[in-house]
C-alpha positions as CSV (number, residue, x, y, z in Angstrom):
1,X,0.0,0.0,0.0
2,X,1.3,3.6,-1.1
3,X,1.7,6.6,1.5
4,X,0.3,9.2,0.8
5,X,2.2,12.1,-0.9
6,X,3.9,15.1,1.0
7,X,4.2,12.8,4.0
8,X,7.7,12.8,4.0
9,X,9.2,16.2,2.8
10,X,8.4,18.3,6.1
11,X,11.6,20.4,6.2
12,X,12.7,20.5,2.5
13,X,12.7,23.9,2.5
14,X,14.8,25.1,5.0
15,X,17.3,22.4,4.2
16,X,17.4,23.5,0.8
17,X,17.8,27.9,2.0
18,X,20.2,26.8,4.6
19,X,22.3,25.2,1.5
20,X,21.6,28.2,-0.6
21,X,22.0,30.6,2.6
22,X,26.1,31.2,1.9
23,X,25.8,32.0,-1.8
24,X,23.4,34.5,-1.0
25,X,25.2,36.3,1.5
26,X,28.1,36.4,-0.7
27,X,26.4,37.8,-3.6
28,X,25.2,40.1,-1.1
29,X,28.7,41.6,0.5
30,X,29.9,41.4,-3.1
31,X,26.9,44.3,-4.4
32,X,27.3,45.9,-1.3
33,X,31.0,46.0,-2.0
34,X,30.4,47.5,-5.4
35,X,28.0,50.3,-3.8
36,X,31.1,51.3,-1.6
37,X,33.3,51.6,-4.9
38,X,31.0,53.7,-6.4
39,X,30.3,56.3,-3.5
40,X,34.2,56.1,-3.0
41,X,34.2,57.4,-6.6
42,X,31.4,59.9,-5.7
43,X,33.5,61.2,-2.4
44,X,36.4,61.7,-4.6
45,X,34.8,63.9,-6.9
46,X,32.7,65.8,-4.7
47,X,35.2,66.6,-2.6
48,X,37.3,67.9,-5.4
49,X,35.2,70.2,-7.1
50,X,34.1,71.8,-3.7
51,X,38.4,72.5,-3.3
52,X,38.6,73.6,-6.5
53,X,35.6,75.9,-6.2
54,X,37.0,77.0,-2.7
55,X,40.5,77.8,-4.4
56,X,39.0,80.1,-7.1
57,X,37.5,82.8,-4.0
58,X,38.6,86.3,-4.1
59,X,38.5,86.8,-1.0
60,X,40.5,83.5,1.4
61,X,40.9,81.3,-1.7
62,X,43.9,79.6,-2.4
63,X,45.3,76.6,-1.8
64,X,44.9,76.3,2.2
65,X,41.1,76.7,1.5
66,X,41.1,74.3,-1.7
67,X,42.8,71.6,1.3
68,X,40.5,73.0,3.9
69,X,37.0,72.5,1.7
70,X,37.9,69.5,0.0
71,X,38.3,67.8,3.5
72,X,35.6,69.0,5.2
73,X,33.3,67.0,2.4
74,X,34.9,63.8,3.2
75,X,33.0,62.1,5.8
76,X,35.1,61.5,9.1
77,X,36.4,57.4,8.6
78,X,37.2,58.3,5.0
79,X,39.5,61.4,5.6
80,X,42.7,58.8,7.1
81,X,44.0,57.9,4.0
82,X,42.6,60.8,2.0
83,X,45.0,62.6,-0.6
84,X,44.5,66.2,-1.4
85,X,46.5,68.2,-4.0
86,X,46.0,71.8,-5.2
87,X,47.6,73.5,-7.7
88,X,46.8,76.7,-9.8
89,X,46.9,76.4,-13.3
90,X,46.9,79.7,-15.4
91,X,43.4,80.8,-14.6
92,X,41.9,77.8,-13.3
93,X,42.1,76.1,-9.9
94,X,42.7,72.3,-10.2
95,X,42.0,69.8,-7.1
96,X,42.8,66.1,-7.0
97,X,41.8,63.6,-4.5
98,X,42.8,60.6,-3.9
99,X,41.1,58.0,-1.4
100,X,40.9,54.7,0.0
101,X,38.6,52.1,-1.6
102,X,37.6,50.2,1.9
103,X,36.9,47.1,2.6
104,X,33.0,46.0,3.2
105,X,33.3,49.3,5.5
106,X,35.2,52.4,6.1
107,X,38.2,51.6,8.7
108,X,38.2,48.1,8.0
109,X,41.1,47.7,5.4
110,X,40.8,49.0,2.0
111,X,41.9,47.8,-1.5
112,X,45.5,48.9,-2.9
113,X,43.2,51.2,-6.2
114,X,42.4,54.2,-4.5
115,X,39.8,56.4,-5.9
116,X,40.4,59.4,-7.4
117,X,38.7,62.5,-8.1
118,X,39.3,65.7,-9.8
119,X,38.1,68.9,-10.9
120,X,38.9,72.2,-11.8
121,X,37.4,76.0,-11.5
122,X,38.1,79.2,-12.9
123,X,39.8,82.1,-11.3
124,X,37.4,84.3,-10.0
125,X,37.7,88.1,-11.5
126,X,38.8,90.4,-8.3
127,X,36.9,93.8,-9.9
């Protein structure tokens, strides 16, 4: 005499996402991964055109404030192994910045490609 069906597979499931419960969360840390490449990217050249913009002013502009403007858009744990260079360039301002790509999150480690940002501005007209 048969049993009847779906006696037997009480469980399945779980068993089977349990299994599948590693890929998943590797697939996962490996988008999230790419999300922090991308906003690294962002960070880079945010913070460089807000230097470069800062370096242009008539009035406390220069490179100090091109440094000072271009750090103060980096968020706190990604300022450590930030890069900031400013340099004039016949009437344009240029900023380049150069950050760490960390790992799964900021202060953990980070990749040996930093990201890098740049951006220039023109000199602003003193009359």
């Amino acid at each position: 005499m048969r049993r009847p069906l779906g006696g037997n597979d009480r469980g399945q499931v779980a068993v089977e996402f349990m299994g599948m419960l590693p890929l998943i969360l590797v697939v996962l840390a490996l988008l999230w991964q790419l999300v922090l490449v991308g906003y690294a990217y962002a960070l880079a050249a945010h913070s460089a055109d807000r230097g470069a913009r800062a370096g242009t002013a008539t009035e406390g502009g220069g490179a100090g404030a091109c440094r000072a403007a271009a750090e103060a858009e980096l968020p706190g744990s990604w300022r450590g192994g930030a890069t900031i260079a400013c340099s004039p360039a016949g009437g344009v301002w240029k900023a380049k910045v150069r950050i760490e790509v960390p790992v799964l999150f900021p202060g953990a480690g980070s990749f040996s490609l930093p990201a890098q940002g740049s951006a220039g501005a023109a000199q602003e007209d003193p009359r």
